[in-house]
C-alpha positions as CSV (number, residue, x, y, z in Angstrom):
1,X,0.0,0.0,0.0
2,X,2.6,2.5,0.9
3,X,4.7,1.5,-2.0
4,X,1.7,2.3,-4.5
5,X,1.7,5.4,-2.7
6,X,5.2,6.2,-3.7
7,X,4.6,5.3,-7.0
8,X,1.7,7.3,-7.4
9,X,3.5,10.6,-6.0
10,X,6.3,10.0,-8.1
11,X,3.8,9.5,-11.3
12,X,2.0,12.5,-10.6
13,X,4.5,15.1,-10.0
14,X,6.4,13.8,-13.2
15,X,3.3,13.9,-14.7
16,X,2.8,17.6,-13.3
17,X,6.0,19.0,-14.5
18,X,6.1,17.3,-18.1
19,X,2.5,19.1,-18.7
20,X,3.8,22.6,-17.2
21,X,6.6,22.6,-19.2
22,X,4.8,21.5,-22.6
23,X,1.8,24.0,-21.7
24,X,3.1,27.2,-20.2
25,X,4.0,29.8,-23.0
26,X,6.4,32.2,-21.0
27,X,8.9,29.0,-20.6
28,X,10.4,31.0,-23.4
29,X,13.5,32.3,-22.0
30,X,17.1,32.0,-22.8
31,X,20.1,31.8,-20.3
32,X,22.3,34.9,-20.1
33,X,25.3,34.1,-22.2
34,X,22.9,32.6,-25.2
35,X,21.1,35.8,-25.1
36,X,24.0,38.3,-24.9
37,X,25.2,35.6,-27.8
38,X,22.2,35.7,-30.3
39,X,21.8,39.9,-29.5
40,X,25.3,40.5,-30.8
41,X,24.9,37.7,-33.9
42,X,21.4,39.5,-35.0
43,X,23.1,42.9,-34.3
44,X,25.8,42.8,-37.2
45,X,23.8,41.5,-39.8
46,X,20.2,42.8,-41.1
47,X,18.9,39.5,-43.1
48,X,15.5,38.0,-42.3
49,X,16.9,34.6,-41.1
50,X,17.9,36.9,-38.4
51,X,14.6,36.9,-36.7
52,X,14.1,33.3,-36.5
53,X,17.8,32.1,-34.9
54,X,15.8,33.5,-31.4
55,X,13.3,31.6,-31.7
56,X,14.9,28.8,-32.9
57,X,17.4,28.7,-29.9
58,X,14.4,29.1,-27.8
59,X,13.2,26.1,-29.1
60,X,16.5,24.3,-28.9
61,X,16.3,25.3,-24.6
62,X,12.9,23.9,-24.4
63,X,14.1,20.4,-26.9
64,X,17.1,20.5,-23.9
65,X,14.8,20.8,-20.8
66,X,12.4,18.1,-22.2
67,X,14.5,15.1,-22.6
68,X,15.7,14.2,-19.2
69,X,12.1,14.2,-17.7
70,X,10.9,11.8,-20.9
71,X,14.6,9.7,-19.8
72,X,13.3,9.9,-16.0
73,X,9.5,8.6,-17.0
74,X,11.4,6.0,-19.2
75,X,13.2,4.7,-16.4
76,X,10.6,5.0,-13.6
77,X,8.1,3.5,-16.4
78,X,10.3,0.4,-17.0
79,X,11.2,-0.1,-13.4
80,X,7.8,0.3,-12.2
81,X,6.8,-2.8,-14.9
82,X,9.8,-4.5,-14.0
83,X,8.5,-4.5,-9.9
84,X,4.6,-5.5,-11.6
85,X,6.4,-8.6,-13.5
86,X,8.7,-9.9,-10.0
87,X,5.7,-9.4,-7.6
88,X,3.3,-11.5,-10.3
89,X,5.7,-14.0,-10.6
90,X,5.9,-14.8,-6.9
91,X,2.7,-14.6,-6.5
């Protein structure tokens, strides 16, 4: 009972921080040194392209900030089976 508990806890806040992060819009933000980086870049040159590399290395963070919670849920997922499959088989 107490280990469902665990589980479920550790499900849900996963759960709760993989939606905020794919649902909140002002998760756009860039660390200091990539912004002072992309400002100067864009600053030189006046092309088009220019307007997108922000928002492509804004995507870029957010790609970067995604993949260790999907590698955690992975992990927790297959471990979590792996517990189900050990418990039936003793039973």
């Amino acid at each position: 009972m107490i280990m469902k508990r665990q589980l479920f806890k550790i499900f849900f806040s996963g759960l709760l921080m993989l939606t905020l992060s794919l649902v909140s819009t002002e998760a756009y933000s860039q660390c200091a040194m990539c912004r002072a980086t992309v400002e100067s870049n864009v600053g030189t040159g006046k092309t088009d392209s220019d307007s997108q590399v922000g928002a492509g290395l804004n995507t870029g963070i957010l790609y970067l900030m995604l993949i260790p919670y999907v590698l955690i849920g992975t992990v927790g997922f297959l471990w979590y089976k792996s517990n189900k499959m050990k418990k039936a088989k003793v039973a």
